[in-house]
C-alpha positions as CSV (number, residue, x, y, z in Angstrom):
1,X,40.9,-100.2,89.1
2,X,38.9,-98.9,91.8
3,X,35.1,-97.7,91.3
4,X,36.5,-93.9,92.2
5,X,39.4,-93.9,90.3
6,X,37.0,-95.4,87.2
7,X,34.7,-92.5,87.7
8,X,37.4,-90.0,88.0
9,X,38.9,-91.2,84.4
10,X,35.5,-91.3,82.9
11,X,35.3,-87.6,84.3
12,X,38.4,-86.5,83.4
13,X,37.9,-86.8,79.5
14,X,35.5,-83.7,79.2
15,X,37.1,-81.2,81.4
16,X,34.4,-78.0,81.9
17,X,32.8,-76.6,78.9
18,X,34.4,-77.3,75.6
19,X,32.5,-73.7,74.2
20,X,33.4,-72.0,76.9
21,X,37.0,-73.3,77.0
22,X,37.7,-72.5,73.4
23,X,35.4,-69.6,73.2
24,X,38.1,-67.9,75.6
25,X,40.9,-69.8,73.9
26,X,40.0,-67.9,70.9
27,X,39.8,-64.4,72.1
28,X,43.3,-65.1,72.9
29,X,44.7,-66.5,69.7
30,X,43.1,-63.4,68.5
31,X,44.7,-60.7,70.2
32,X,48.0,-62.0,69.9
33,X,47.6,-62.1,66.3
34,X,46.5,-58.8,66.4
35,X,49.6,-57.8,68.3
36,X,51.7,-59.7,66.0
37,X,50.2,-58.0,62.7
38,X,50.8,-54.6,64.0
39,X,54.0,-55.6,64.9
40,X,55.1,-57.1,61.2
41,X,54.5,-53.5,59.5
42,X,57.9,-52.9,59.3
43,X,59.7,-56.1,58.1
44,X,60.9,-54.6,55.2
45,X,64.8,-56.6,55.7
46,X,66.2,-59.4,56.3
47,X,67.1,-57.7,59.9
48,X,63.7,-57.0,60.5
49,X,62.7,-60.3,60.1
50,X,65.6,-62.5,61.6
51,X,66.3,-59.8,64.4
52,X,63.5,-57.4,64.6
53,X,65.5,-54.6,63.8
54,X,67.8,-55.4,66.8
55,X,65.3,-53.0,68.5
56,X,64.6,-54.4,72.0
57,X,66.1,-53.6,75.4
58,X,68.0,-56.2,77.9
59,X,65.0,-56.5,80.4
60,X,62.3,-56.6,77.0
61,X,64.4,-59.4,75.7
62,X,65.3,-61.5,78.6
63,X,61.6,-61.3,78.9
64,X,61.2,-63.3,75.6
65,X,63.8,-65.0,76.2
66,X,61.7,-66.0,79.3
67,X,58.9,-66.8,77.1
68,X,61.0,-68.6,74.1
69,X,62.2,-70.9,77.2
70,X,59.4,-71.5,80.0
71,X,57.6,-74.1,76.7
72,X,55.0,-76.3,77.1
73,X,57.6,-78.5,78.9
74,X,58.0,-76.0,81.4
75,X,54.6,-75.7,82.2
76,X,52.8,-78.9,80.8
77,X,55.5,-81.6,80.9
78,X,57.6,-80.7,84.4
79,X,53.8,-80.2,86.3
80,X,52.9,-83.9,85.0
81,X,55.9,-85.0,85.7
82,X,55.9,-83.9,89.6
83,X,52.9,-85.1,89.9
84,X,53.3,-88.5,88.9
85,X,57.0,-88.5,90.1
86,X,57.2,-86.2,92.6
87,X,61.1,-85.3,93.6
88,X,62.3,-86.9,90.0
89,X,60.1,-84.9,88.2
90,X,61.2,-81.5,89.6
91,X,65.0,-82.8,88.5
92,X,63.6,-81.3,85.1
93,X,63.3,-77.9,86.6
94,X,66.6,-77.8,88.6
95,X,68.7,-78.7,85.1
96,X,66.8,-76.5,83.0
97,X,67.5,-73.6,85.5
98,X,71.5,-74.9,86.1
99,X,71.5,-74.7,82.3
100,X,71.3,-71.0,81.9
101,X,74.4,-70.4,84.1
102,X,76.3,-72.3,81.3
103,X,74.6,-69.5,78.5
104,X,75.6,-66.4,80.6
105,X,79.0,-67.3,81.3
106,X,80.3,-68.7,78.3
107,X,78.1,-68.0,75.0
108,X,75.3,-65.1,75.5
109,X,77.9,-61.8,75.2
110,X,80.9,-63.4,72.8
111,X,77.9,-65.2,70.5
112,X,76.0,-61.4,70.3
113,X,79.8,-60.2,69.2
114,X,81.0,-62.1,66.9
115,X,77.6,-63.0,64.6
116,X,74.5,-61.3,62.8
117,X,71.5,-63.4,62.8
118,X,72.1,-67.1,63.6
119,X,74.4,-69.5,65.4
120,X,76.4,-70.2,61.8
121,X,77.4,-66.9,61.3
122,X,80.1,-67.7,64.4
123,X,80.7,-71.0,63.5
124,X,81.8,-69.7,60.2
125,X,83.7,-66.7,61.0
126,X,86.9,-68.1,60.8
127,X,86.3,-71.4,59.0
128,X,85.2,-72.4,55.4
129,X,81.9,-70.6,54.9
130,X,80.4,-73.1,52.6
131,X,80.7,-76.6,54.6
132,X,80.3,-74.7,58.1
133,X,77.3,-73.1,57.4
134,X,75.5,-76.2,55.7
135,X,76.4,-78.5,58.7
136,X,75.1,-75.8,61.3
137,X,72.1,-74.9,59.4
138,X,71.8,-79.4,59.2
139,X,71.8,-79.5,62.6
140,X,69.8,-76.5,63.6
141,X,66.8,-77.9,61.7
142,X,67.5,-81.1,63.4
143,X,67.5,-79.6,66.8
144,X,64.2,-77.1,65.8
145,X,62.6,-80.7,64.9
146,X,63.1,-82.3,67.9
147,X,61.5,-79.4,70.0
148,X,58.9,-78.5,67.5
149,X,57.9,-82.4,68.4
150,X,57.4,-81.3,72.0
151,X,55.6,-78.2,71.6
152,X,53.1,-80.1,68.9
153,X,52.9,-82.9,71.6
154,X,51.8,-80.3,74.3
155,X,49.6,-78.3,72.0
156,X,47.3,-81.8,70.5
157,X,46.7,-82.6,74.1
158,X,45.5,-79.4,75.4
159,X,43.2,-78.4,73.0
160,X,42.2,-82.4,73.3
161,X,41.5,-82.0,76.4
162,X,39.6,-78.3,75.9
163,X,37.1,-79.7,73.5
164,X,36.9,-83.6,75.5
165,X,38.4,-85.2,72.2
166,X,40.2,-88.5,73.3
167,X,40.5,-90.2,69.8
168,X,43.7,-90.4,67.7
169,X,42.2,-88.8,64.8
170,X,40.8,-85.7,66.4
171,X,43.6,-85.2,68.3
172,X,45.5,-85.7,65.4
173,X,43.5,-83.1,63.4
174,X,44.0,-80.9,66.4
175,X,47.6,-80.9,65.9
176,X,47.2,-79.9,62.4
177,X,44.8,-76.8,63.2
178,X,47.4,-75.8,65.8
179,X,50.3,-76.4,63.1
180,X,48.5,-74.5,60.4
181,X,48.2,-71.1,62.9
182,X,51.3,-71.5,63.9
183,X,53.0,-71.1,60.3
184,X,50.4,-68.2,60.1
185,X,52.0,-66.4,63.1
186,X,55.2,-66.8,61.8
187,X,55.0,-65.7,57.7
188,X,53.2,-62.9,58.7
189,X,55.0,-61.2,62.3
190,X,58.6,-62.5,62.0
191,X,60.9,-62.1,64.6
192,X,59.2,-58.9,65.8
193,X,56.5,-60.0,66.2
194,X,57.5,-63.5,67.6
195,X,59.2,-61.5,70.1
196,X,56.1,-59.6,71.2
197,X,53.7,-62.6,71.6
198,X,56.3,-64.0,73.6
199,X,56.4,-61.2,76.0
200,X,52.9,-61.0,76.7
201,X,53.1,-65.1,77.2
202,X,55.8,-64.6,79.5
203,X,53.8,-61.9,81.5
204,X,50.9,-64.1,81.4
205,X,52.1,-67.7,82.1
206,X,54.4,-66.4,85.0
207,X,51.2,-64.6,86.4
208,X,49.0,-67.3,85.7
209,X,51.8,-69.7,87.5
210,X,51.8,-67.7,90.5
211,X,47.6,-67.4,91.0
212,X,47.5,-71.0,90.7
213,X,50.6,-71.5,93.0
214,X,49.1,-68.8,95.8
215,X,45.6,-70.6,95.5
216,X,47.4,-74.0,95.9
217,X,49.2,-73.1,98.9
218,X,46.0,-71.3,100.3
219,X,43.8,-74.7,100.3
220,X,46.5,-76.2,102.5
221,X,47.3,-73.5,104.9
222,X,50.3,-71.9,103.2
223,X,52.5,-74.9,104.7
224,X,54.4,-76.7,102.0
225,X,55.0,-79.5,104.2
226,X,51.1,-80.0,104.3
227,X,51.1,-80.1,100.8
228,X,53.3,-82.5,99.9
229,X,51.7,-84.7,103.2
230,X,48.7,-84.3,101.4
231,X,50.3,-85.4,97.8
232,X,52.0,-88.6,99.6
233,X,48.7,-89.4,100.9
234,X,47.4,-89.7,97.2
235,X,50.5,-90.5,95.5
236,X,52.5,-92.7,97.8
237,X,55.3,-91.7,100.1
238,X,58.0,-92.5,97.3
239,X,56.7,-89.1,95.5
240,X,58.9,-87.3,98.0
241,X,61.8,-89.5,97.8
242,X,64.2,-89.8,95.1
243,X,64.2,-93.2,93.1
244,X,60.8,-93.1,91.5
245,X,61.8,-93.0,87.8
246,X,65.5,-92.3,88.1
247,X,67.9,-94.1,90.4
248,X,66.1,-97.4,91.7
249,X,69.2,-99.3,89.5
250,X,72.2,-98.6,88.0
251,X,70.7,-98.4,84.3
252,X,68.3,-95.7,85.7
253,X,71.3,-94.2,87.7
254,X,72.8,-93.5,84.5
255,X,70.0,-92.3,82.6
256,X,69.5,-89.9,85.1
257,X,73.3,-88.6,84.2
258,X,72.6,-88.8,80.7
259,X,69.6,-86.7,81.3
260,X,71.5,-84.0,83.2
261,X,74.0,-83.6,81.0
262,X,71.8,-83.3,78.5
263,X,69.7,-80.3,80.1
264,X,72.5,-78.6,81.8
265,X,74.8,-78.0,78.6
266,X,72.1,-78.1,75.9
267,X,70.7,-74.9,76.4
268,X,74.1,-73.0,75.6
269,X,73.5,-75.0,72.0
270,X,70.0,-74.7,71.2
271,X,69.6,-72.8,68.4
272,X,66.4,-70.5,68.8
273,X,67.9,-68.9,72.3
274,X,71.1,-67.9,70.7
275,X,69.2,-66.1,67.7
276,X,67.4,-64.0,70.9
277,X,70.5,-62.4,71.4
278,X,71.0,-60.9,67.9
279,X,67.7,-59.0,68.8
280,X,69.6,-56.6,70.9
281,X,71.7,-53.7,70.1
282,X,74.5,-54.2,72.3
283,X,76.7,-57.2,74.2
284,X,76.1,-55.2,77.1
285,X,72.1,-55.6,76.4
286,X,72.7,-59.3,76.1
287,X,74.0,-59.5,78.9
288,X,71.7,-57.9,80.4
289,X,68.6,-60.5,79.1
290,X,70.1,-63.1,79.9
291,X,70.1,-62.2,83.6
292,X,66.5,-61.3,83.7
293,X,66.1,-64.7,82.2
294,X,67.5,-66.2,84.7
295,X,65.5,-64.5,87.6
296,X,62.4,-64.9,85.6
297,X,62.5,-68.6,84.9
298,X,63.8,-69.3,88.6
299,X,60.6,-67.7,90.0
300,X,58.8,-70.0,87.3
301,X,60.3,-73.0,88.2
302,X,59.9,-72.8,92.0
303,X,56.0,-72.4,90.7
304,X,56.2,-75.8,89.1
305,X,57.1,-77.5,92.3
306,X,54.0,-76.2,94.1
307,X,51.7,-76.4,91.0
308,X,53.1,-80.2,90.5
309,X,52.3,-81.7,93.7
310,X,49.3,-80.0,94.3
311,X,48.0,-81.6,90.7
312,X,49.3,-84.9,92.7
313,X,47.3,-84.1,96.0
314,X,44.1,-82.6,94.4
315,X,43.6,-84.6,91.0
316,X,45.8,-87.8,91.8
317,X,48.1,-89.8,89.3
318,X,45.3,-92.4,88.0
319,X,42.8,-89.1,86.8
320,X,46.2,-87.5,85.1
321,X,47.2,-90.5,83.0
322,X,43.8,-90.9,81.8
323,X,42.9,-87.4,80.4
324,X,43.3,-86.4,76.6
325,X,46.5,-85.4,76.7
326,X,48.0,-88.1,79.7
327,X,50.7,-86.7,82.0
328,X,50.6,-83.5,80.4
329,X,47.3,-82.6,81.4
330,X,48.1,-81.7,85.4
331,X,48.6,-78.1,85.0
332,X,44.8,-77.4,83.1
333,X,43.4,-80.5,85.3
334,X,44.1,-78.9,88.5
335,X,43.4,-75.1,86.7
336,X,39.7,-76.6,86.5
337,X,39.6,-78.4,90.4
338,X,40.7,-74.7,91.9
339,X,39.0,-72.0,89.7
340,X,36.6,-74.2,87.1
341,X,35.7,-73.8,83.3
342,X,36.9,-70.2,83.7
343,X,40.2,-70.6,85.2
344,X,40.9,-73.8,83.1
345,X,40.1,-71.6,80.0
346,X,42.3,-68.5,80.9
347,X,45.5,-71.1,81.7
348,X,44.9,-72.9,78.7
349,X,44.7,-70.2,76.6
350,X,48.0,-68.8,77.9
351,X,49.3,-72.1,77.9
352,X,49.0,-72.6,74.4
353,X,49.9,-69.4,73.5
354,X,53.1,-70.5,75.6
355,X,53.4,-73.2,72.7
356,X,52.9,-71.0,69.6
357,X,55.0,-68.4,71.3
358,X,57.9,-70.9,71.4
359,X,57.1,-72.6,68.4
360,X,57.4,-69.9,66.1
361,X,60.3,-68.8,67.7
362,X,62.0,-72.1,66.7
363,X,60.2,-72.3,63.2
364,X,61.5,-68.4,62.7
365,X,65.0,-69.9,63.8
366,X,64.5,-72.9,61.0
367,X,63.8,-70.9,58.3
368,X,66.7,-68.2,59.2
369,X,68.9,-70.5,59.5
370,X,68.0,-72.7,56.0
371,X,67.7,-68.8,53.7
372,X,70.2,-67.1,55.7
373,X,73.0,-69.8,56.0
374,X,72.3,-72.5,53.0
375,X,70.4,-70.1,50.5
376,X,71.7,-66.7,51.1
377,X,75.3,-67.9,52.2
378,X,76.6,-70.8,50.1
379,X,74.2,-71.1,47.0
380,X,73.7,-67.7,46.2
381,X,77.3,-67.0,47.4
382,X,75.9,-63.6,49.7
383,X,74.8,-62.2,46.5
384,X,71.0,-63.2,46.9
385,X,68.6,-60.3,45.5
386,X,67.0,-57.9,48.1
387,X,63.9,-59.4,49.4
388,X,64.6,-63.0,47.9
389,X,66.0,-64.2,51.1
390,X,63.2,-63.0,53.3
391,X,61.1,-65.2,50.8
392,X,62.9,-68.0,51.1
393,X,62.6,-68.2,54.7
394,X,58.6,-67.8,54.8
395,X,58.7,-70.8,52.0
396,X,61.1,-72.7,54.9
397,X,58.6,-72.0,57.0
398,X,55.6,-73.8,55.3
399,X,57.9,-76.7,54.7
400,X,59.2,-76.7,58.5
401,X,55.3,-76.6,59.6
402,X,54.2,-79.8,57.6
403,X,56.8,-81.7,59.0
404,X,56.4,-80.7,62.5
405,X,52.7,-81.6,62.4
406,X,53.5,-85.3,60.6
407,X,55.7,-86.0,63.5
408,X,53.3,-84.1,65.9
409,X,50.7,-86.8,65.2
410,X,53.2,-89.4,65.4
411,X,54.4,-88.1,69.5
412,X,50.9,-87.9,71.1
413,X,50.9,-89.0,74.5
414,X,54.5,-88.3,75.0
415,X,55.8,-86.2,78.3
416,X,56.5,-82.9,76.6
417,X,59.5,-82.1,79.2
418,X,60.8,-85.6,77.9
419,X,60.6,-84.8,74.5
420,X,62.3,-81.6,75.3
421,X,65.3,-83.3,77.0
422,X,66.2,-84.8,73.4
423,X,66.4,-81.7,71.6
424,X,68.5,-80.8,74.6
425,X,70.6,-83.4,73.9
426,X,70.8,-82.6,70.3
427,X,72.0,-79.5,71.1
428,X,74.6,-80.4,73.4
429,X,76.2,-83.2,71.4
430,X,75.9,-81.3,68.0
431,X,76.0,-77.4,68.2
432,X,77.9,-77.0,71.7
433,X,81.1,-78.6,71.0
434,X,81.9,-76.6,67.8
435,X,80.3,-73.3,69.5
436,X,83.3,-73.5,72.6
437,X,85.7,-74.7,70.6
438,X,85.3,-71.7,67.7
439,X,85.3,-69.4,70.6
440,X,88.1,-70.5,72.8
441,X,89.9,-72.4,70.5
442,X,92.5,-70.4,68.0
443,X,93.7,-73.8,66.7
444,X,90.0,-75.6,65.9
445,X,90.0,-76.2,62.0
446,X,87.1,-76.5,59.4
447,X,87.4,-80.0,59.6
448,X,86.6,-80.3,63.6
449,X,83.8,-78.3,63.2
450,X,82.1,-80.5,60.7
451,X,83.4,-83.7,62.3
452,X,82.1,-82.0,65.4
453,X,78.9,-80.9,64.4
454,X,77.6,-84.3,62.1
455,X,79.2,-86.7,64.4
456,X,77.2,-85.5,67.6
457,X,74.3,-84.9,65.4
458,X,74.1,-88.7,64.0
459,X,75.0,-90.1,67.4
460,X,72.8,-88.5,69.1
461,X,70.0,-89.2,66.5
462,X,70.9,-92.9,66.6
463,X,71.1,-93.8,70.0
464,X,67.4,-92.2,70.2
465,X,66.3,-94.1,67.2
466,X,67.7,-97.5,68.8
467,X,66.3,-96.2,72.5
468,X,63.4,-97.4,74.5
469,X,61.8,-94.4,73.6
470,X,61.2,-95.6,70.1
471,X,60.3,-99.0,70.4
472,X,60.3,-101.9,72.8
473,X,57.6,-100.6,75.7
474,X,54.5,-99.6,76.8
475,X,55.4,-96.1,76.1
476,X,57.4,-95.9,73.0
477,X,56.6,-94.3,70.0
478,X,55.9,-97.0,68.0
479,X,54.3,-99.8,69.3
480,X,54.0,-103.6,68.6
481,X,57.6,-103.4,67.8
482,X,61.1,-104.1,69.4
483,X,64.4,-102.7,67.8
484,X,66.0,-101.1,70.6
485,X,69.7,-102.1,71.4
486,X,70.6,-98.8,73.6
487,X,69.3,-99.1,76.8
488,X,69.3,-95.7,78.1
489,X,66.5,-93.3,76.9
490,X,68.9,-89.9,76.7
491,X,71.9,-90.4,74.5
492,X,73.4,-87.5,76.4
493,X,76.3,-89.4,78.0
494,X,77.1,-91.0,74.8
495,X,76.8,-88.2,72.2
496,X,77.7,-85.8,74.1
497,X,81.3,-86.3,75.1
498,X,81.7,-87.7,71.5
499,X,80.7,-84.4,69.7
500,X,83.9,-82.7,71.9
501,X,85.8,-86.0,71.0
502,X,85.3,-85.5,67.4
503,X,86.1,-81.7,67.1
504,X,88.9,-81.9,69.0
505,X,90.6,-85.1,66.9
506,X,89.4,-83.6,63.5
507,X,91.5,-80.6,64.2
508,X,94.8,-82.1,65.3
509,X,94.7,-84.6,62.0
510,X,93.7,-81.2,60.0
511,X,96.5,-80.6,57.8
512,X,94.8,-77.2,56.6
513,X,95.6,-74.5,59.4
514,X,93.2,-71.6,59.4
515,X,94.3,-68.3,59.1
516,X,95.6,-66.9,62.5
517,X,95.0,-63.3,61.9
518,X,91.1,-63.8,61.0
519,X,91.3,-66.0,64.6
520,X,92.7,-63.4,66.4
521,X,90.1,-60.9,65.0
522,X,87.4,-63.2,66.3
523,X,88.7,-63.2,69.4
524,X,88.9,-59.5,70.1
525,X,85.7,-59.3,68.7
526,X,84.0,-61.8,70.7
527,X,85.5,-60.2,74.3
528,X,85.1,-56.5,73.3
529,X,82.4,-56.2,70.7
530,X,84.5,-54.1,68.2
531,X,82.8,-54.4,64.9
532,X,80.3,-56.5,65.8
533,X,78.2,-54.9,63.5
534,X,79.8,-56.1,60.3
535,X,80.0,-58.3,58.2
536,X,80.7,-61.9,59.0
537,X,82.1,-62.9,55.9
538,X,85.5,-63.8,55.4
């Protein structure tokens, strides 16, 4: 190591003014809890809290929808990962993008139609209640987990990197901290005002994006082709070529498959963004959301390209990998090289209200989905007492926060966007499947959707168990330890395709046809939106 790269790491682990840094940081965390007290007056049902009342507009939605989806990958993971790299890293931003076409044409309108507050009310429409709603609530917690992961990842190594903590401990106690106001957030604004915080972030990290993108492109002239000159002078000509982490052999080739799969059809699955839609009053306003989405994140994600290789020209690869928080810390480094403490503080504060924004969205989907679905549904049989359900979730929530902070702590270090693309593929091998098949499928039976549903779950969860990203290299989770036997780091291409596999052949060795009529009913309901406002229970 060079003596300017050694002095540039050395530098890199106290990053401005830790009391300035957090002094802004916490003016932040306290207006948005402000916003988010005012907002919880009137969560008084279990509408209010699941789906704020179904109170908000297409363009107010889409905006949080906007917010629920531009995470700390978005913004933390995809920066890092241009800037170490380059072309392979923005593949991240082109599938998450690609992904919401999937959403708008095939599950945003029919999903608002057809359910009430989470992704099991569909499933279940026209199946057995009991086993349906168990196996989607299973495998929504499963997916929440696996993102929650991300999020706490992102979140230890900002606020690391804020205060110039580079031990395991304190950045493990950070991610407690971070946990513990996240499940504050949560028990006390519900989805109202989840959804609130999240437009604000949304505002704020898409303005922030854009400063920092405008000031980037100023320094060099506002010519992108200087700017990525300058970023392979530092990084190496191969950051503008493909090949750099994907496609150099045919194992990587495939991973690289995997991985889009994975990111292009998860989205349509994941859990937290179809509840968004329930927050609406009409198909037609769902609709509507999901297009501003769409513009929304775009704008964002041509941001990242700019942001990541000017963290590349102006910071350099060595100084990123060695900051509290490794790859994840571009965005904040290069926040501090263009506009210093101040600038570093304003886009970390909105950066990690970017996190809690996103991870109480998914904790509020958790907890809906265990008191709404498990509680509410099959042990209380839709008889639970007014007010008990609501109370059940908040408890879920408590739970849900513990665990995401254990495996917080256990994930530091990890490329956020990377720990994203597993939920992804979660979502895709697990809650996609049985999602397509319920809605365009009048034959699908109880027993595809459960063979579905567990059987892309537990491959999915397998393969990642027994991947490199486990055990076996420099960067797995657990080191000093080798039990991987699947090579590829996405089970995507695996899990995928098998979830479809096993929905389809659980229903043609079904002997139990459902009813026709109720399948019929869903279908009219899903394409026209007559009685969408009923009940669900059949």
């Amino acid at each position: 190591m060079s003596v300017s790269v050694m002095a540039a790491t050395a530098a890199s682990t106290t990053v401005g003014t830790p009391w300035i840094n957090i002094t802004i940081f916490g003016a932040f965390v306290a207006i948005t809890l402000v916003v988010v007290l005012r907002a919880s007056r009137n969560n008084k049902t279990a509408a209010d809290y699941y789906a704020a009342g179904r109170s908000f507009t297409g363009p107010q939605n889409g905006t949080a929808i906007a917010g629920d989806y531009l995470s700390a990958a978005s913004f933390l993971g995809i920066c890092g990962a241009i800037a170490i790299n380059g072309y392979d890293g923005f593949l991240y931003s082109i599938g998450f993008l690609v992904a919401w076409l999937v959403a708008l044409l095939l599950v945003a309108e029919l999903m608002r139609n057809t359910g009430k507050f989470t992704m099991a009310d569909v499933l279940s429409f026209r199946l057995k209640q009991g086993p349906v709603r168990v196996a989607a609530a299973t495998t929504t917690l499963a997916v929440c987990f696996f993102y929650l992961l991300a999020q706490m990842a992102g979140a230890g190594g900002l606020v690391s990197l804020l205060l110039g903590i580079n031990d395991k401990v304190g950045q493990s106690l950070v991610v407690a901290v971070v946990g513990a106001i996240m499940v504050l957030y949560v028990l006390v604004g519900g989805m109202k005002g989840t959804t609130w915080v999240q437009i604000i972030k949304a505002v704020l990290l898409i303005a922030g994006a854009f400063v920092m993108t405008i000031w980037v492109l100023a320094i060099h002239g506002f010519n992108f082709s200087t700017l990525l000159g300058a970023a392979a002078e530092a990084g190496g000509a191969a950051v503008l070529n493909p090949g750099l982490q994907y496609g150099l052999t045919d194992l990587s080739r495939l991973d690289f498959i995997s991985l889009a799969l994975a990111l292009v059809l998860g989205t349509a699955g994941l859990p937290h963004v179809l509840m968004r839609f329930y927050t609406v009053p009409t198909a037609r306003e769902a609709r509507r959301s999901v297009v501003w989405a769409i513009w929304l994140i775009g704008l964002f994600y041509l941001f990242t390209l700019v942001l990541g290789y000017g963290a590349g020209a102006l910071i350099g690869a060595d100084r990123i990998k060695a900051a509290p928080g490794g790859v994840n810390s571009a965005a904040p480094l290069l926040a501090f090289e263009l506009g210093g403490p101040v600038l570093l503080g304003i886009i970390s504060a909105v950066a990690f209200a970017t996190i809690l924004a996103v991870v109480a969205g998914l904790t509020i989907t958790a907890a809906a989905s265990f008191s709404h679905d498990v509680y509410a549904s099959v042990i209380k049989k839709g008889k639970a007492a007014p007010g008990s359900e609501v109370k059940v979730a908040r408890i879920t929530v408590v739970v849900i926060g513990i665990f995401a902070i254990l495996g917080g702590i256990g994930v530091q270090g990890q490329n956020v966007a990377f720990l994203v693309a597993l939920a992804f593929a979660v979502a895709a091998s697990a809650n996609l499947p049985t999602i397509l098949y319920s809605l365009f499928w009048r034959r699908f039976s109880t027993r595809g959707a459960l063979w579905s549903m567990y059987g892309g779950l537990g491959s999915a969860i397998i393969l990642i168990a027994f991947s490199p990203v486990v055990s076996g290299t420099e960067t797995s989770m657990i080191q000093g330890v080798d039990f991987h036997w699947f090579p590829l780091s996405n089970p995507g291409i695996i899990s995928i395709p098998l979830g479809f596999l096993l929905g389809w052949l659980g229903t043609i060795t079904s002997r139990t046809l459902e009813n026709p009529a109720v399948a019929a009913e869903m279908e009219v309901r899903s394409l026209t939106g007559h009685g969408a406002e009923g009940a669900t229970d059949h």
